[in-house]
C-alpha positions as a LaTeX table, in Angstrom:
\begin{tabular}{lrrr}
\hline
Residue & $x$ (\AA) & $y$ (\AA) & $z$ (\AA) \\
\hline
Unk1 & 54.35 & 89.37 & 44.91 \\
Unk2 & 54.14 & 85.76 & 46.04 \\
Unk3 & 54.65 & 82.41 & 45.07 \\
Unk4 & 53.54 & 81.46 & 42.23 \\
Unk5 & 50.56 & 78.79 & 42.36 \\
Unk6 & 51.86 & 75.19 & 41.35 \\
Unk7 & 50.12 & 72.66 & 38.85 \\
Unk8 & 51.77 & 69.65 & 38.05 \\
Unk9 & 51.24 & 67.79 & 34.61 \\
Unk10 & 51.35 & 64.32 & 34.58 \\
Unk11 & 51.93 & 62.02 & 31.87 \\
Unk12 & 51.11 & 64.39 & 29.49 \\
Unk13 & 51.59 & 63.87 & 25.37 \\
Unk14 & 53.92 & 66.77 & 24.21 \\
Unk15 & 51.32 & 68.05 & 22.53 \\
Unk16 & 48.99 & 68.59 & 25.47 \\
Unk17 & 52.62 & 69.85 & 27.63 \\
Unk18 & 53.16 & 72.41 & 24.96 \\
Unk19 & 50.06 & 73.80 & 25.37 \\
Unk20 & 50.12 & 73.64 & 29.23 \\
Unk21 & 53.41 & 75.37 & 28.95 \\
Unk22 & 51.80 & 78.55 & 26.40 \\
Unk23 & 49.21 & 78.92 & 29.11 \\
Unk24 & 51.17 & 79.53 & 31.77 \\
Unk25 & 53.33 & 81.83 & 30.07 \\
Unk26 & 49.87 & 83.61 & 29.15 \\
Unk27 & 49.13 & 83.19 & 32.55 \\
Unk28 & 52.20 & 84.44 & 34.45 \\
Unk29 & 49.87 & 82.76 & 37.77 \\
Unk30 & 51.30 & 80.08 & 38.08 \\
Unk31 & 54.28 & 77.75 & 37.69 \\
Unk32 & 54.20 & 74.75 & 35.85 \\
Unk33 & 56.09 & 71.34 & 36.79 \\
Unk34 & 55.84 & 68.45 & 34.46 \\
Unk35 & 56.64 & 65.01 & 35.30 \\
Unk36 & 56.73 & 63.00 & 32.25 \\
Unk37 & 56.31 & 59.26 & 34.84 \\
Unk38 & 53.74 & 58.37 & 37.39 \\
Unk39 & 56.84 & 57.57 & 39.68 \\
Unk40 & 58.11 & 61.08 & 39.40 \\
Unk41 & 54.42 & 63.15 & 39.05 \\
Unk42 & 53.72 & 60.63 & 42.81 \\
Unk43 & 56.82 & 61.99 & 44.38 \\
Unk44 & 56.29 & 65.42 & 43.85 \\
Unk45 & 52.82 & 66.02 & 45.29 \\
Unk46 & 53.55 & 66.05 & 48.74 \\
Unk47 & 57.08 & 68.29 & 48.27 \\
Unk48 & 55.02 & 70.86 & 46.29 \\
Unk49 & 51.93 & 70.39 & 47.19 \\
Unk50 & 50.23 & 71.65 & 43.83 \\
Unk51 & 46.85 & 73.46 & 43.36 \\
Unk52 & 45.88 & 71.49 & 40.28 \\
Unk53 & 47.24 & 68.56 & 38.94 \\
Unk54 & 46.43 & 67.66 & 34.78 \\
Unk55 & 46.56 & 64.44 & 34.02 \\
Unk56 & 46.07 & 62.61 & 30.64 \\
Unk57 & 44.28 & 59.78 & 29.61 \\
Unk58 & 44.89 & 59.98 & 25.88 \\
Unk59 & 48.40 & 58.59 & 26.31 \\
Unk60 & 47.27 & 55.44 & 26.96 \\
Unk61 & 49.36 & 54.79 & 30.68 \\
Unk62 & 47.57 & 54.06 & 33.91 \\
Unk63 & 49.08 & 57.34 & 35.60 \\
Unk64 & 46.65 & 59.79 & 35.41 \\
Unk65 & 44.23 & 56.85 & 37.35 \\
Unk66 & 47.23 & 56.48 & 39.99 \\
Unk67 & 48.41 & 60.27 & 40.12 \\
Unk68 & 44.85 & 61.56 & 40.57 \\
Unk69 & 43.83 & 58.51 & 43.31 \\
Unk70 & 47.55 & 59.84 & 44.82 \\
Unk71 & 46.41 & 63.08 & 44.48 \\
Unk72 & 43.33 & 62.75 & 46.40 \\
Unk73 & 44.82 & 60.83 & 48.94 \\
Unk74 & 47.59 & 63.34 & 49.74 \\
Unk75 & 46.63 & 66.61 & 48.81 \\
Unk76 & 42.40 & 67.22 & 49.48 \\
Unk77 & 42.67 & 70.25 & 47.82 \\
Unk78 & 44.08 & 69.86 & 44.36 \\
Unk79 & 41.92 & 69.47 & 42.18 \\
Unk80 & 42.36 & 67.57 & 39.14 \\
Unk81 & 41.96 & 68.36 & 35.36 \\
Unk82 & 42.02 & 65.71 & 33.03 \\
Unk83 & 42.62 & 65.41 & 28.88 \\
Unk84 & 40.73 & 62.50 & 27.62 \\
Unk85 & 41.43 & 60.62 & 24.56 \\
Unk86 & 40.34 & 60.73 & 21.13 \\
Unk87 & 37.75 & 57.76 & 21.19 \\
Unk88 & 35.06 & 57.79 & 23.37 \\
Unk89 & 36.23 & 56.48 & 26.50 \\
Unk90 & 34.67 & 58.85 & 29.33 \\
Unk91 & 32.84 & 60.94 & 26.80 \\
Unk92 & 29.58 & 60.51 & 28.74 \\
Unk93 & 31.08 & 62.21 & 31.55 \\
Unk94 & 31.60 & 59.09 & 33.46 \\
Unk95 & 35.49 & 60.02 & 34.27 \\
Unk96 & 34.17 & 61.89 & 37.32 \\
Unk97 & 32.48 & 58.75 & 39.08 \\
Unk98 & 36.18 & 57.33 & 38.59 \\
Unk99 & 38.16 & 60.05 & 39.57 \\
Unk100 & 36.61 & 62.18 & 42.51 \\
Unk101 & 38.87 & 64.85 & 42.41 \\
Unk102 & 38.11 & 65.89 & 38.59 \\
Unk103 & 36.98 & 69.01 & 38.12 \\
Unk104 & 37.11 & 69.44 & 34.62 \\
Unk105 & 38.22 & 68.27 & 30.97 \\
Unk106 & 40.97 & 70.09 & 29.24 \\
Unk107 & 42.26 & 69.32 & 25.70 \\
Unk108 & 45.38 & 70.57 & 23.75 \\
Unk109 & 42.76 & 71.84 & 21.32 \\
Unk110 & 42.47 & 74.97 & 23.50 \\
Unk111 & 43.59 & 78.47 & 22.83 \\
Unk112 & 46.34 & 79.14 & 25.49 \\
Unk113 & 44.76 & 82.00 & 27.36 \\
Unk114 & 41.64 & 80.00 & 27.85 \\
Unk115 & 43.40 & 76.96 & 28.83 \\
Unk116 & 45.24 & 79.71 & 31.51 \\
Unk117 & 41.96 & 81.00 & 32.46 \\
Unk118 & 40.73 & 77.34 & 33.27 \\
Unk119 & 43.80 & 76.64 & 35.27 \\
Unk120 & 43.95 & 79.77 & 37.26 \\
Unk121 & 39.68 & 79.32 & 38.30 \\
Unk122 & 40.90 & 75.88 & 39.34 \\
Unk123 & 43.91 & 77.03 & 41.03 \\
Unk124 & 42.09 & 80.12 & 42.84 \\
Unk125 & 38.96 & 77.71 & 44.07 \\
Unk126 & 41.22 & 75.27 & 45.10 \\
Unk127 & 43.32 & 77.98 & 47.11 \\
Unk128 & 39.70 & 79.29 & 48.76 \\
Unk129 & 39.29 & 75.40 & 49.69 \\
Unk130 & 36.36 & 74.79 & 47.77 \\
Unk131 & 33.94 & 71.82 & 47.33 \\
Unk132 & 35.60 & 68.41 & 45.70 \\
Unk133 & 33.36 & 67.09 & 43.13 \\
Unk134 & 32.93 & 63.82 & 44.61 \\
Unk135 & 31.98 & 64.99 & 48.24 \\
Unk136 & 28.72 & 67.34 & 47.34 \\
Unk137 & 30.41 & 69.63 & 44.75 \\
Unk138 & 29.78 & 70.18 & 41.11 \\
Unk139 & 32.43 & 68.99 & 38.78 \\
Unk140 & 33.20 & 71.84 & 35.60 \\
Unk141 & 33.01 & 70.14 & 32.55 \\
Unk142 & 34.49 & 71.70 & 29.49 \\
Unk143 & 33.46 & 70.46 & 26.42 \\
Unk144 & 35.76 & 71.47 & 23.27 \\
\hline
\end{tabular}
């Protein structure tokens, strides 16, 4: 068998990082590597080059803004899954006018093997080089 895929977490509230780390034991696709600082999340892109990169905006920080823009930048395939907040910041969908790369919305809310099954579409379509949401392709949007 191969390598495993890589997604990265970003900035992630340890409630959102448990449940990123349940799925991908459920999983068994892919391997997980969290970086709890923008610095740290910014360095490892290009080293690992990572499928999909989850980012959080609940916590408050300015990383998963940088990370993702980083993202994009570096890597044109990863694609980017972002946990929003409690209040309605980027409820209306607006997130993916900011952040091209988004693909979808994840929340710690989610049962572990669908949170895998998310990660792994992302992480396959990503693999097959598929369409970025903000050049002509259609974002996913989970809603929880």
């Amino acid at each position: 068998m191969g390598e495993k895929t890589v997604v990265l977490c970003a900035g992630l509230g340890e409630r959102m990082a448990a449940r990123m780390r349940a799925a991908a034991e459920a999983s068994g696709a892919f391997r997980l590597v969290e970086a709890a600082e923008e610095s740290e999340a910014i360095s490892i892109l290009p080293d690992m080059a990572p499928a999909v990169v989850v980012v959080s905006l609940a916590q408050g920080r300015g990383t998963a803004l940088t990370v993702a823009d980083r993202a994009g930048f570096r890597l044109d395939h990863a694609r980017v899954l972002v946990e929003l907040g409690e209040g309605p910041d980027f409820a209306d969908g607006s997130i993916f006018l900011h952040m091209p790369n988004a693909h979808g919305v994840v929340s710690a809310e989610m049962a572990p093997g669908d949170l895998a099954a998310f990660v792994q579409h992302h992480a396959e379509a990503a693999a097959r080089g598929g369409l970025r949401a903000g050049a002509g392709g259609q974002s996913n949007i989970l809603v929880t």
